[in-house]
Backbone as CSV, one residue per row, in Angstrom:
resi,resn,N_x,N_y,N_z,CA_x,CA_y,CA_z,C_x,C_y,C_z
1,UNK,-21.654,-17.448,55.726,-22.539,-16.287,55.817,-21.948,-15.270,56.797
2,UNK,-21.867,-13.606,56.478,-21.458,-13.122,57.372,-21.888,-12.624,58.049
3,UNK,-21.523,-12.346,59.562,-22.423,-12.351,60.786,-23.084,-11.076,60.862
4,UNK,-24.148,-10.423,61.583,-24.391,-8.915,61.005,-23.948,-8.391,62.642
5,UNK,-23.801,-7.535,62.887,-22.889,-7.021,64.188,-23.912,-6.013,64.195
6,UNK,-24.664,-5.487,65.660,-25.351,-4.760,66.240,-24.142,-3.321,66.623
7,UNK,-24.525,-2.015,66.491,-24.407,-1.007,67.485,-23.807,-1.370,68.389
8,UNK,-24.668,-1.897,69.258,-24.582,-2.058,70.747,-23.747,-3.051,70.963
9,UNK,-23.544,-4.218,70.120,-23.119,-5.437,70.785,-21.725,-4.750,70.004
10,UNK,-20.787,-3.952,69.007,-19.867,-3.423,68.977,-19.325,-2.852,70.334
11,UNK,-20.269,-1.523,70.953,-20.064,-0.889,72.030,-19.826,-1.614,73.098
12,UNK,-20.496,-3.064,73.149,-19.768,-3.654,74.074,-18.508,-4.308,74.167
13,UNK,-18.313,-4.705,72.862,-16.780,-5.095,72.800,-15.744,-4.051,72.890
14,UNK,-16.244,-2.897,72.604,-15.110,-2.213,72.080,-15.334,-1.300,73.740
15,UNK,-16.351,-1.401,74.727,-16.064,-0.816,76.049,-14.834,-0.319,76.629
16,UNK,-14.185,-1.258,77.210,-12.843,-1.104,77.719,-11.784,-0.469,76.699
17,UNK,-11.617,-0.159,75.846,-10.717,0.874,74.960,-11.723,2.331,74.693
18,UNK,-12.839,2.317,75.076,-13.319,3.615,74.600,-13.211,4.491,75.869
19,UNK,-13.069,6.052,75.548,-12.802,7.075,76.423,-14.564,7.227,77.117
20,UNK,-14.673,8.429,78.245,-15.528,8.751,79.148,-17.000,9.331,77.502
21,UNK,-15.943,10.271,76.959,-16.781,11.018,76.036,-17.142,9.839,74.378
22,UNK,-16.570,9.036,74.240,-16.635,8.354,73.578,-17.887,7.392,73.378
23,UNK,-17.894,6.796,74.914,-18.744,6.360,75.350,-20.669,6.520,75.530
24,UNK,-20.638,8.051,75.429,-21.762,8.301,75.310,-22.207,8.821,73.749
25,UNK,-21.478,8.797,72.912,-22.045,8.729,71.573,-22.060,7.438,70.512
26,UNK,-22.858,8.131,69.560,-23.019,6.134,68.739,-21.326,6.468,68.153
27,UNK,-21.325,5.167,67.570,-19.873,4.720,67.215,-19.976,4.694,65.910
28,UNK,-18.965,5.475,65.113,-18.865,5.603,63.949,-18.299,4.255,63.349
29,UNK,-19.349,3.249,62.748,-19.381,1.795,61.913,-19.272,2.604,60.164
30,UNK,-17.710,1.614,59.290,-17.193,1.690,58.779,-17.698,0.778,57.749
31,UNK,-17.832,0.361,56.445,-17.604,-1.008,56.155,-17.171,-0.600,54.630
32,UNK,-17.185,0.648,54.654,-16.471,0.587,53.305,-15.165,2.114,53.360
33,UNK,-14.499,1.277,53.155,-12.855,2.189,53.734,-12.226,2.774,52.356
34,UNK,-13.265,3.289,51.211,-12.464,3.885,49.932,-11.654,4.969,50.306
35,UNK,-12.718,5.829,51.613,-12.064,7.493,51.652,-11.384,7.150,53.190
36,UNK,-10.019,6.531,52.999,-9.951,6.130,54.344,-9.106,7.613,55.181
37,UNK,-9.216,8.393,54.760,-8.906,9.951,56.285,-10.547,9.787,56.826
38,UNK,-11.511,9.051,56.398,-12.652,9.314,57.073,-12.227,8.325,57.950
39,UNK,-12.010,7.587,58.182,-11.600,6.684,59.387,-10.863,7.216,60.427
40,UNK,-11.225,7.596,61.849,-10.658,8.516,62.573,-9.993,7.606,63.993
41,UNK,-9.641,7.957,65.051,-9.480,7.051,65.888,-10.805,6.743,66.627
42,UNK,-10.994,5.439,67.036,-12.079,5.657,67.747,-13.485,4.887,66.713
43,UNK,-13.167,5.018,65.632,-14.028,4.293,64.593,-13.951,2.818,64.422
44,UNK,-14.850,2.309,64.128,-14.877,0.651,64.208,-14.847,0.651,62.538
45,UNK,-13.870,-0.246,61.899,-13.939,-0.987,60.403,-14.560,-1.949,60.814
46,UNK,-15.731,-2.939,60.197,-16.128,-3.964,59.623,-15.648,-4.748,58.459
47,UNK,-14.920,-5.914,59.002,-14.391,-6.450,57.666,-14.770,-7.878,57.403
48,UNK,-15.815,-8.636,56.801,-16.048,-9.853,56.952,-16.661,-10.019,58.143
49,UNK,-17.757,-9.202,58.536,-18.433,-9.561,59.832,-17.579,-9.239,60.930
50,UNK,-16.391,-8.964,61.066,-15.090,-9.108,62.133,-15.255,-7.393,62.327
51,UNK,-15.596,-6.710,63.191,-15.343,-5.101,63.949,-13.455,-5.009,64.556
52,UNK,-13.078,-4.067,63.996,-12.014,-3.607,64.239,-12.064,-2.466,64.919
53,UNK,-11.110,-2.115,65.922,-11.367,-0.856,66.502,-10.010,0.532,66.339
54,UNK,-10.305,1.580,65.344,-9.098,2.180,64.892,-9.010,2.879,66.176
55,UNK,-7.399,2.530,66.000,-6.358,3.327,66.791,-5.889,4.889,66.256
56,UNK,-4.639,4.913,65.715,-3.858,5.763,65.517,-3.476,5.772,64.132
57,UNK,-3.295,6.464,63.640,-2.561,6.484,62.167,-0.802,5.859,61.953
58,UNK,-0.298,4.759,61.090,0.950,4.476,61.163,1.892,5.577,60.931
59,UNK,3.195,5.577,61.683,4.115,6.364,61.122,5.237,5.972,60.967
60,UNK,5.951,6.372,59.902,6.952,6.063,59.214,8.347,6.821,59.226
61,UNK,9.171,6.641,59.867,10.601,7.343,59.684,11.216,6.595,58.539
62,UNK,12.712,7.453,57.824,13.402,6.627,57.452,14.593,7.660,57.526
63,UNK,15.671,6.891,58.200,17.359,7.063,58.567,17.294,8.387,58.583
64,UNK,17.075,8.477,60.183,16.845,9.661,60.590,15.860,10.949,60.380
65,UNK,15.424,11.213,59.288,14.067,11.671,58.805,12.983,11.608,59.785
66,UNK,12.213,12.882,59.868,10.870,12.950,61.420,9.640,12.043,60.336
67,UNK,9.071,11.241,61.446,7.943,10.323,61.168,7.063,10.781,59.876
68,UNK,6.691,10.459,59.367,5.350,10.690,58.126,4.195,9.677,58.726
69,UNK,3.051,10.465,58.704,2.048,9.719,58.858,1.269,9.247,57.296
70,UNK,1.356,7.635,57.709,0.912,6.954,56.635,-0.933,6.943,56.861
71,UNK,-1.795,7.810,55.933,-3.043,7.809,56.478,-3.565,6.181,56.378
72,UNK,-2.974,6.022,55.112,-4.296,4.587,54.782,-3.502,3.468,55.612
73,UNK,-2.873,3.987,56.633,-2.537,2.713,57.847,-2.897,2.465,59.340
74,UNK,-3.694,1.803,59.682,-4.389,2.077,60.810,-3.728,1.037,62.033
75,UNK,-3.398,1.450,63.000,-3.294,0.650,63.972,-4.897,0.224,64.230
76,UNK,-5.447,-0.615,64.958,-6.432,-0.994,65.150,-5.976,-2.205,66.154
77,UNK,-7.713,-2.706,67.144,-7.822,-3.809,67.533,-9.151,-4.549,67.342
78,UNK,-8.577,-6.367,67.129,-9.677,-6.855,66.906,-10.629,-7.020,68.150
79,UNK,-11.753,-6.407,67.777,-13.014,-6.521,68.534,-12.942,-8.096,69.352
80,UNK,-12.947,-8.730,68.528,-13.180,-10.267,68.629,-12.431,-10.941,70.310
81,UNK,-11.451,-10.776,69.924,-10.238,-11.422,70.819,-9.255,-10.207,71.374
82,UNK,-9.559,-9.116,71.065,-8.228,-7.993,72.020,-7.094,-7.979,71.186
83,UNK,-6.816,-8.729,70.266,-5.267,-8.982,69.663,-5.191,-7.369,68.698
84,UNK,-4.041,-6.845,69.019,-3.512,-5.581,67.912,-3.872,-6.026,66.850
85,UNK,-3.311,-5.058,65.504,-3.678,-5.283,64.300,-3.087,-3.907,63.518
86,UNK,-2.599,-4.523,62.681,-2.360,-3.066,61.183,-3.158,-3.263,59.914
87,UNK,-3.848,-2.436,60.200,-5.097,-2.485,58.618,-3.955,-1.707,57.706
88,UNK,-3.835,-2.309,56.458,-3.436,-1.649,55.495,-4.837,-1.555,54.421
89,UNK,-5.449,-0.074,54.200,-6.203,0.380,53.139,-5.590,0.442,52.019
90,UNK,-5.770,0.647,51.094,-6.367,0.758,49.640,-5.611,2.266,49.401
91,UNK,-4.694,2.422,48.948,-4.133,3.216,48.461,-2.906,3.413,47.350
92,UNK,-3.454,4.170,46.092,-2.430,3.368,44.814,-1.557,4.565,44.661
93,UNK,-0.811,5.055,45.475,0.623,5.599,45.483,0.887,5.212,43.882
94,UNK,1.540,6.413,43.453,2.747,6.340,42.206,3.943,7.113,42.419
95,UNK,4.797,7.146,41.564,5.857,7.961,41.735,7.283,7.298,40.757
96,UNK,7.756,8.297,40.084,8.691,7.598,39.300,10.094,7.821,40.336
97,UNK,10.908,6.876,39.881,11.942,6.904,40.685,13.684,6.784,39.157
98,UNK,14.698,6.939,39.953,15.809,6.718,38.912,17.233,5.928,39.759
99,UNK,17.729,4.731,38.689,18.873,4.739,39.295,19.608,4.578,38.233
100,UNK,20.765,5.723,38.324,21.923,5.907,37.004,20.982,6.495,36.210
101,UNK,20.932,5.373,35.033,20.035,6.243,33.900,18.592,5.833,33.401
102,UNK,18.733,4.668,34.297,17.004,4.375,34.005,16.146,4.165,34.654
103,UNK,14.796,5.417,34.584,13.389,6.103,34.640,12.801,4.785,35.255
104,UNK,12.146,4.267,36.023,10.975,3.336,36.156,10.091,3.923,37.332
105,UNK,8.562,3.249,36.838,7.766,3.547,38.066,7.123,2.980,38.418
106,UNK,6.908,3.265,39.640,7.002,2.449,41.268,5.494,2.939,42.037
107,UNK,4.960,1.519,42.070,3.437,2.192,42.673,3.231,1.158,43.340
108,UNK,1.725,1.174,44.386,1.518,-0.099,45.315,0.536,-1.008,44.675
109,UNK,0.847,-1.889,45.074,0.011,-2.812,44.387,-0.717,-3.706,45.839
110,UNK,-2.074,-3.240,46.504,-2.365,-4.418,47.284,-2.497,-5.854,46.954
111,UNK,-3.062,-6.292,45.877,-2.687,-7.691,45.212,-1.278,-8.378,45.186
112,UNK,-0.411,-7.772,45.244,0.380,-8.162,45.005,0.818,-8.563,46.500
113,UNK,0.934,-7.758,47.614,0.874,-7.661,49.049,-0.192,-8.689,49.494
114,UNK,-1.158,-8.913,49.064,-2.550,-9.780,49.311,-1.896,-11.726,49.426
115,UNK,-0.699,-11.279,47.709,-0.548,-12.512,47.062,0.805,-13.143,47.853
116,UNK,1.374,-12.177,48.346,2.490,-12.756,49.403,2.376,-13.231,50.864
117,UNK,1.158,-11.956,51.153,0.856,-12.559,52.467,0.468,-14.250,52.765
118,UNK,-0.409,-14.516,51.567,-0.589,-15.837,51.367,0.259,-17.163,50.805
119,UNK,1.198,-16.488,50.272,2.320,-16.910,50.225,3.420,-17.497,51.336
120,UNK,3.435,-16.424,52.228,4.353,-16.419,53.676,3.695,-16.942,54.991
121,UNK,2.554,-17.429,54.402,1.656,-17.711,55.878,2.683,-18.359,56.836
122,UNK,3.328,-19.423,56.453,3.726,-19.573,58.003,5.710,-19.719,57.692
123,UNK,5.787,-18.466,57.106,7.178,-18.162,56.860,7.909,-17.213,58.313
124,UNK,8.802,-17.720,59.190,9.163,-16.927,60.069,9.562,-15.588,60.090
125,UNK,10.191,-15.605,58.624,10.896,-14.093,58.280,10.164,-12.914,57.633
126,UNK,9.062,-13.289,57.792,7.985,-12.724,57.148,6.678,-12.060,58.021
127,UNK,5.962,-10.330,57.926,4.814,-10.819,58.694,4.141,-11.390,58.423
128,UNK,2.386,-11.919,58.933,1.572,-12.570,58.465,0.204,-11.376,58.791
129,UNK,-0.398,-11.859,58.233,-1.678,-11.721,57.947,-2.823,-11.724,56.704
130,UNK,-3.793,-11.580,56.510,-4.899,-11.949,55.571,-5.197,-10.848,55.181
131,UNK,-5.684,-10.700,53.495,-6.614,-10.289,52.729,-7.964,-10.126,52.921
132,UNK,-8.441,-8.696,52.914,-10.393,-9.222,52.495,-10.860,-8.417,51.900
133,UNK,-12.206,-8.505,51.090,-12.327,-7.318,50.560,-13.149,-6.491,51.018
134,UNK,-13.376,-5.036,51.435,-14.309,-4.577,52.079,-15.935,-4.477,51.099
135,UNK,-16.898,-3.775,51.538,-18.119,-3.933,50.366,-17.960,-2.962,49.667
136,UNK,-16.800,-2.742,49.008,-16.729,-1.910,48.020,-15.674,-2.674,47.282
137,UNK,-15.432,-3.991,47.546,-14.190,-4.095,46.755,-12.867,-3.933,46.912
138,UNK,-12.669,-2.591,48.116,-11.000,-2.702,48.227,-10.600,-3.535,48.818
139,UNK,-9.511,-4.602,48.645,-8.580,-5.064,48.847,-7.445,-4.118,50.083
140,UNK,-8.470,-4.955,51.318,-7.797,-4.608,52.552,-7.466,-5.646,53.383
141,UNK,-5.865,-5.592,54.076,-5.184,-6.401,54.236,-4.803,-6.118,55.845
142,UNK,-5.130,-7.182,56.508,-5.190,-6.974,58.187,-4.222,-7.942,58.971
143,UNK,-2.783,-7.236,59.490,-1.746,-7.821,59.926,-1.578,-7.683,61.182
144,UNK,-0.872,-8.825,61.614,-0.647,-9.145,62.511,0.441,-8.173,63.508
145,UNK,0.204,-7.584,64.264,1.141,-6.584,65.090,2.621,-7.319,65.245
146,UNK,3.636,-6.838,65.356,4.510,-7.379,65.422,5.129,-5.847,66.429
147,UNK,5.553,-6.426,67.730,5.952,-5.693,68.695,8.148,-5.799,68.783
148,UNK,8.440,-4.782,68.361,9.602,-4.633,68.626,10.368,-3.768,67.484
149,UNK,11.824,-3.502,67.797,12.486,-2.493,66.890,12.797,-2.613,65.813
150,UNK,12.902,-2.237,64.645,13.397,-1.855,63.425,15.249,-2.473,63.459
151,UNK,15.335,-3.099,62.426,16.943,-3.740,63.072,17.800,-2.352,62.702
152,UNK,16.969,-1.083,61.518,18.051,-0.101,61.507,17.891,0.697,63.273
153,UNK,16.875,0.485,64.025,16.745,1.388,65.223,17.630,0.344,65.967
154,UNK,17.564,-0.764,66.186,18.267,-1.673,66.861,19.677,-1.551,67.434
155,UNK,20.039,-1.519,65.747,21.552,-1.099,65.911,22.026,0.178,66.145
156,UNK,21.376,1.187,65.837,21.615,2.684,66.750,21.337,2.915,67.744
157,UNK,20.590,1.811,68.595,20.719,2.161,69.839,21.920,1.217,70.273
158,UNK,22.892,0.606,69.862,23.562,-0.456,70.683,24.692,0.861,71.254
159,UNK,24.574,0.999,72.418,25.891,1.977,72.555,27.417,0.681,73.075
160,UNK,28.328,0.537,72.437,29.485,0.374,73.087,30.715,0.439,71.703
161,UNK,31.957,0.262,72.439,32.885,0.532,71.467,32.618,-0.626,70.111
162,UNK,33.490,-0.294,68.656,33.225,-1.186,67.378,33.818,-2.631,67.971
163,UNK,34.594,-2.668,68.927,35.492,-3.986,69.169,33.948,-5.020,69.935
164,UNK,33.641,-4.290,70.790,32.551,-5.039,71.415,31.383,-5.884,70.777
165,UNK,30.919,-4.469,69.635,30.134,-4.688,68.744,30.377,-5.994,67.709
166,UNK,31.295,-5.753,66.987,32.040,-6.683,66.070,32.264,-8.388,66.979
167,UNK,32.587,-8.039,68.286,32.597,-9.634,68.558,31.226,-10.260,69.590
168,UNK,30.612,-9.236,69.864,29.878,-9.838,71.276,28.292,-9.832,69.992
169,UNK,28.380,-8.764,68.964,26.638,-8.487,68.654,26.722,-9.078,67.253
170,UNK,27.869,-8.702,66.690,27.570,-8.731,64.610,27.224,-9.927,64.457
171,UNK,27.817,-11.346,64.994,28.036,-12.553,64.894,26.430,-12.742,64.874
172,UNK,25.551,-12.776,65.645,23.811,-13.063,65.770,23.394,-11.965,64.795
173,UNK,23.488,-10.796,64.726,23.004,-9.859,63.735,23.216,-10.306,62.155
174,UNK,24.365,-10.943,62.319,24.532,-11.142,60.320,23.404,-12.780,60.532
175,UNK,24.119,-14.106,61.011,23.150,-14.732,61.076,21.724,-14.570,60.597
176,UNK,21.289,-13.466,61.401,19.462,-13.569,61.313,19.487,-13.045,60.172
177,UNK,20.595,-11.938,59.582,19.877,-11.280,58.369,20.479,-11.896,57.602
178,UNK,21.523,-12.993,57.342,21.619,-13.573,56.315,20.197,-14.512,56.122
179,UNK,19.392,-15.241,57.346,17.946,-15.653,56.905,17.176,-14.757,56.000
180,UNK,17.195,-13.240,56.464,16.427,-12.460,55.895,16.387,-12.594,54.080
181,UNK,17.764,-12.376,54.127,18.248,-12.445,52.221,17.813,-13.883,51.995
182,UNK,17.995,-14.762,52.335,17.426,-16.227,52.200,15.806,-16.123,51.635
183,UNK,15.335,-15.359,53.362,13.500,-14.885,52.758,13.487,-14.449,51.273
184,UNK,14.169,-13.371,51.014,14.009,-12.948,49.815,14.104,-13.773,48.457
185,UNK,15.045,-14.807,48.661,15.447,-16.031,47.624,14.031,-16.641,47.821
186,UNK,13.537,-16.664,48.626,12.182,-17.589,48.400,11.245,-17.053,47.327
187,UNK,11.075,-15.877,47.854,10.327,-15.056,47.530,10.421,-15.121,45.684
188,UNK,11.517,-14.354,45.318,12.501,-14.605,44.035,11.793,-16.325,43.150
189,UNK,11.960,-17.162,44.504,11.810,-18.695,43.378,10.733,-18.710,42.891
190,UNK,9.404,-18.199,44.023,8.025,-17.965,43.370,7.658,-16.849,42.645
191,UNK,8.437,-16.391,42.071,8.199,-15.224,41.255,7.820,-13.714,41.926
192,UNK,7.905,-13.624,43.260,7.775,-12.390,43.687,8.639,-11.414,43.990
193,UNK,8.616,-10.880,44.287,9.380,-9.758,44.986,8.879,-8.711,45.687
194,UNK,10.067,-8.091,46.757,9.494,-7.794,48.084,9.238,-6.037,47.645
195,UNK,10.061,-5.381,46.889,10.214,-4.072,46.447,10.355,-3.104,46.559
196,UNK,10.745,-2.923,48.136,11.010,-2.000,48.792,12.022,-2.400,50.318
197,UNK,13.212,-3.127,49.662,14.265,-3.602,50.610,14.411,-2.295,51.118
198,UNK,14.904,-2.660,52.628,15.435,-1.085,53.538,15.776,-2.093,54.759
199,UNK,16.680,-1.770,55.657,16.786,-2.087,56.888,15.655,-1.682,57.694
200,UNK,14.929,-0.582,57.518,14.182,-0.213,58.569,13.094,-0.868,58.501
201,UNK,13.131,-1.942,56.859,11.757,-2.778,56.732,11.886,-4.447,57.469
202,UNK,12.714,-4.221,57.971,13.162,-5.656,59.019,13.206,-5.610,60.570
203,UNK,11.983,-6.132,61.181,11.177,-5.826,62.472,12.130,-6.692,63.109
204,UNK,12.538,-6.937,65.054,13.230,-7.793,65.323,12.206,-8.108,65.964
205,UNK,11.071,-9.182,66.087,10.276,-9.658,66.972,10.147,-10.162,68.160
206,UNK,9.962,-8.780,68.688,10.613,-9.124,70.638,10.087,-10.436,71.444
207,UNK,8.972,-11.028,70.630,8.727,-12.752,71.121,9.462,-13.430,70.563
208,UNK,9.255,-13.568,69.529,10.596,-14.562,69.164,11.790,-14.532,68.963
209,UNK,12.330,-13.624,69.017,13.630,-12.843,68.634,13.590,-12.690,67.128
210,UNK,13.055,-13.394,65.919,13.176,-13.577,64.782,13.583,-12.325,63.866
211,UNK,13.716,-11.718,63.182,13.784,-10.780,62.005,12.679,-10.993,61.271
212,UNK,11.933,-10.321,60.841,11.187,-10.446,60.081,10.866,-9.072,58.989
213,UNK,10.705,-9.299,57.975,10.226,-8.592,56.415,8.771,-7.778,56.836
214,UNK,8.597,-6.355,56.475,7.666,-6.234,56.623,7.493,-5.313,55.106
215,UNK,5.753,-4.930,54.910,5.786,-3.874,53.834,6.423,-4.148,52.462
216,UNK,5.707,-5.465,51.953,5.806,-5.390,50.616,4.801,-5.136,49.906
217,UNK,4.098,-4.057,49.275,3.086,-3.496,48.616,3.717,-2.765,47.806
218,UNK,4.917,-2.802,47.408,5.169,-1.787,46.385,5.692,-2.474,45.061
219,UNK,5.415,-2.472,43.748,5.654,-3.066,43.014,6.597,-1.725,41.946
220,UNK,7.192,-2.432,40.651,7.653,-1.339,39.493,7.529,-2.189,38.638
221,UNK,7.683,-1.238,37.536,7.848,-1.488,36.232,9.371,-0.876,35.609
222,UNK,9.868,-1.170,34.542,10.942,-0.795,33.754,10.768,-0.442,32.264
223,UNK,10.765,0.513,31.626,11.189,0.349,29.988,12.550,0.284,29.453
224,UNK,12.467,-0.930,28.267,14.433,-0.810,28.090,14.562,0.193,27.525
C-alpha cells in the first residue's frame, strides 16, 4: 500500500535543502510528471509514496559542443535518506538519422531503459536504478547518482607528453574499457542493446574507480 505523504511532513524533510524564500511558501507536490517543464527546481515528485526533491535540469555536452539542457532530466534528492538521484521523465524523442546509405529512426524508448535497468541491477559497468510508474502511467525511471568524469572529459584533462600517457595511463584506461565492450556483449547475449555508444556515455566512478555505461533509452529501427 502506498504511503500518503503530508505537506508538512514533505517540508520537513525537504527543510535543510530549501532556500529562506522557499520556505515560507507551500511546496509545489508533483505526482504526475506528463508536462515535465512544469517541474521546476524546488518542486517535490512523488513516486510510489517516495517525495523527491528537484534540483536542476541535466545537461549534456558532446566533444566539445556548449551543454544542452535535457528538460525531462532532473537532478533531484531522495526525501527519504538524502541520497542524489537522476529522474529520467517520459519523453519520446524521434529523429531520423543516416549512415552511408541507410535512413533509420531513432527514438527513446523508456521500456526499453526500464528493461535494462533491471537487467544490470548488480552489473558494475552499468548504472543502476529502478522503474515506476507515476499516476498517469509514465514510465519514470530514478537513478542512482554516479559522481565523477566522463572518460571522454577524463582523458582531456590528462595534461602530459603521448610517451607518459601511452605508458604510465593507456595500460588501466584500455583495461576498464575493454570491460566496458564486454558490458555490451552481455547486453547483446540478452537481446539488448545499449544504442547510443559514445565515450562521453562512460562515467569513471570516483568511488569505485569502475567505468560505467550510462543512458541507454534510445532505441532504432531499420528498413532493408
Amino acid at each position: 500500500m502506498t504511503e500518503i505523504i503530508s505537506q508538512e511532513n514533505i517540508r520537513q524533510m525537504a527543510s535543510r535543502w530549501l532556500t529562506p524564500s522557499q520556505d515560507t511558501h507551500p511546496l509545489r507536490i508533483h505526482t504526475d510528471t506528463t508536462d515535465f517543464f512544469r517541474l521546476e527546481y524546488g518542486d517535490v515528485v512523488v513516486l510510489g509514496g517516495k517525495p523527491y526533491l528537484v534540483r536542476h535540469n541535466a545537461k549534456e555536452g558532446r566533444f566539445g559542443i556548449d551543454d544542452d539542457v535535457k528538460f525531462w532530466v532532473k537532478s533531484a534528492i531522495d526525501l527519504k535518506n538524502g541520497n542524489r538521484k537522476i529522474i529520467k521523465l517520459v519523453f519520446y524523442e524521434k529523429f531520423k538519422s543516416r549512415i552511408g546509405g541507410i535512413e533509420f529512426d531513432c527514438f527513446r524508448s523508456p521500456k526499453k531503459e526500464a528493461r535494462i535497468l533491471s537487467l544490470v541491477a548488480s552489473h558494475k559497468n552499468f548504472m543502476h536504478g529502478y522503474s515506476i510508474e507515476d499516476e498517469k502511467g509514465n514510465l519514470v525511471r530514478v537513478l542512482d547518482f554516479i559522481q565523477g568524469k566522463s572518460l571522454h572529459s577524463y582523458i582531456e584533462s590528462l595534461n602530459m607528453d603521448h610517451q607518459a600517457y601511452f605508458y604510465d595511463h593507456f595500460p588501466g584506461i584500455m583495461k576498464q574499457f575493454i570491460e566496458c565492450i564486454m558490458a555490451i556483449h552481455f547486453l547483446h547475449e540478452h537481446g539488448e542493446k545499449h544504442g547510443d555508444i559514445r565515450r562521453d556515455h562512460i562515467l569513471i566512478d570516483r568511488n569505485s574507480g569502475q567505468y560505467r555505461w550510462i543512458d541507454f533509452d534510445f532505441n532504432y529501427q531499420h528498413r532493408e
